[in-house]
C-alpha positions in Angstrom: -13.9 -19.4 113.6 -16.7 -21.9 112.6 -14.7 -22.0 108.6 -12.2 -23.8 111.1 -13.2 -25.9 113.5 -15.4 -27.0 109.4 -11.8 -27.5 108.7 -11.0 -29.4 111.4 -13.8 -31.9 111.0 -13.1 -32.3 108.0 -9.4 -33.2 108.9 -10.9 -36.2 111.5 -12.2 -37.7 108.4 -9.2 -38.3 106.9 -9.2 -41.8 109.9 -12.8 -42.7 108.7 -12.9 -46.4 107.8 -16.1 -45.8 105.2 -15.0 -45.4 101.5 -17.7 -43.0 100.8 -16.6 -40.7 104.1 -12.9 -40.7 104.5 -10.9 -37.8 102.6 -7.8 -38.4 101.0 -7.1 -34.8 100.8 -9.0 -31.4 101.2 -7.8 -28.4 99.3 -8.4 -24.8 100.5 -9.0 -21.4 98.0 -9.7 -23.2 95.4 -9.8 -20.9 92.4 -12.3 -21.3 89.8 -12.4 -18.8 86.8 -15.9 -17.9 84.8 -15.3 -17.9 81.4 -18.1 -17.2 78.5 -17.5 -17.1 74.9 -14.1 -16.5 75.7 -15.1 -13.4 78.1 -13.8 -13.5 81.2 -16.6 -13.0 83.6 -15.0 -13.6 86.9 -13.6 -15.8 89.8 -15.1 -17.8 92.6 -13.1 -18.9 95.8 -13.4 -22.2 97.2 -13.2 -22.6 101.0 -12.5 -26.3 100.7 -12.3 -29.1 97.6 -12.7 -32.2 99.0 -11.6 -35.6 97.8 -12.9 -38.9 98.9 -11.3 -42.4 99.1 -14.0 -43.7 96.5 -13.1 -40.6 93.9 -15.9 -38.7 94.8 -14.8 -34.8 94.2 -16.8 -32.0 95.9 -16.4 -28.6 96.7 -17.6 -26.9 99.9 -18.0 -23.5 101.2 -18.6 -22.5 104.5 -21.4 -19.4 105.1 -23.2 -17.6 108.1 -26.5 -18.8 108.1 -27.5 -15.1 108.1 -26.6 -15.3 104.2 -28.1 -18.5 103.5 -31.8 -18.5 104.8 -32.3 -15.4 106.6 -32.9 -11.8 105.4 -29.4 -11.6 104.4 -29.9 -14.2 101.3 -31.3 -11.1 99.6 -28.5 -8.9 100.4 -25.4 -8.2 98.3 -23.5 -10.4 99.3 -26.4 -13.3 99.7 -26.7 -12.5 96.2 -23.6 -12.5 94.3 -22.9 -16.3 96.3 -26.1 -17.2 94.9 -24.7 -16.0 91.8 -21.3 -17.6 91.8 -23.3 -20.6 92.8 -25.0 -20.9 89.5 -22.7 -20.0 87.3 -20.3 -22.6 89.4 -23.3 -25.3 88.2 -23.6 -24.1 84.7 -19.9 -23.5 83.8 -18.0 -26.3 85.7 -21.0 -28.7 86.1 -19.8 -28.2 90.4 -23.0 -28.2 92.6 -21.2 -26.0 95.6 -21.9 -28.1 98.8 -23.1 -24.9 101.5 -22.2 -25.5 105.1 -23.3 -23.3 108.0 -22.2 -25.0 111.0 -19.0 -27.4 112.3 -21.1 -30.0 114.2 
């Protein structure tokens, strides 16, 4: 539920007036591969890529906030985000944009 009503702010700035805030489009499941020496380590699902009106390109994922600074950071699935995060950062050069609430 909060993934979209995310989704739907992000929607009410596609009227914003600012450059650096209105999106020209938002893309959902985005699918980035991990690829090392050839070896393919895996995938990571995008919720959302976002694209701005001044070309700025940024990808966004929506998370309890359980997994992102309570106890559950340090549980499995805390830990293979963090993970995917990283390897999103060192692969594709994509610092992953974490969101844990709509407002």
């Amino acid at each position: 539920m909060g993934e979209y009503k995310y989704f739907q702010k992000l929607q009410l700035l596609k009227n914003a007036t600012n450059e650096s805030e209105r999106i020209v489009s938002i893309d959902r499941q985005t699918t980035y591969s991990f690829v090392v020496n050839g070896v393919y380590i895996g995938n990571y699902r995008a919720d959302f890529v976002v694209k701005y009106a001044n070309g700025r390109e940024e990808v966004h994922d929506f998370k309890n906030p359980y997994l992102v600074t309570g106890k559950g950071k340090n549980s499995p699935a805390g830990a293979i985000f963090n993970y995917k995060k990283k390897l999103m950062l060192a692969l594709h050069g994509i610092d992953i944009v974490v969101v844990t609430k709509y407002i």
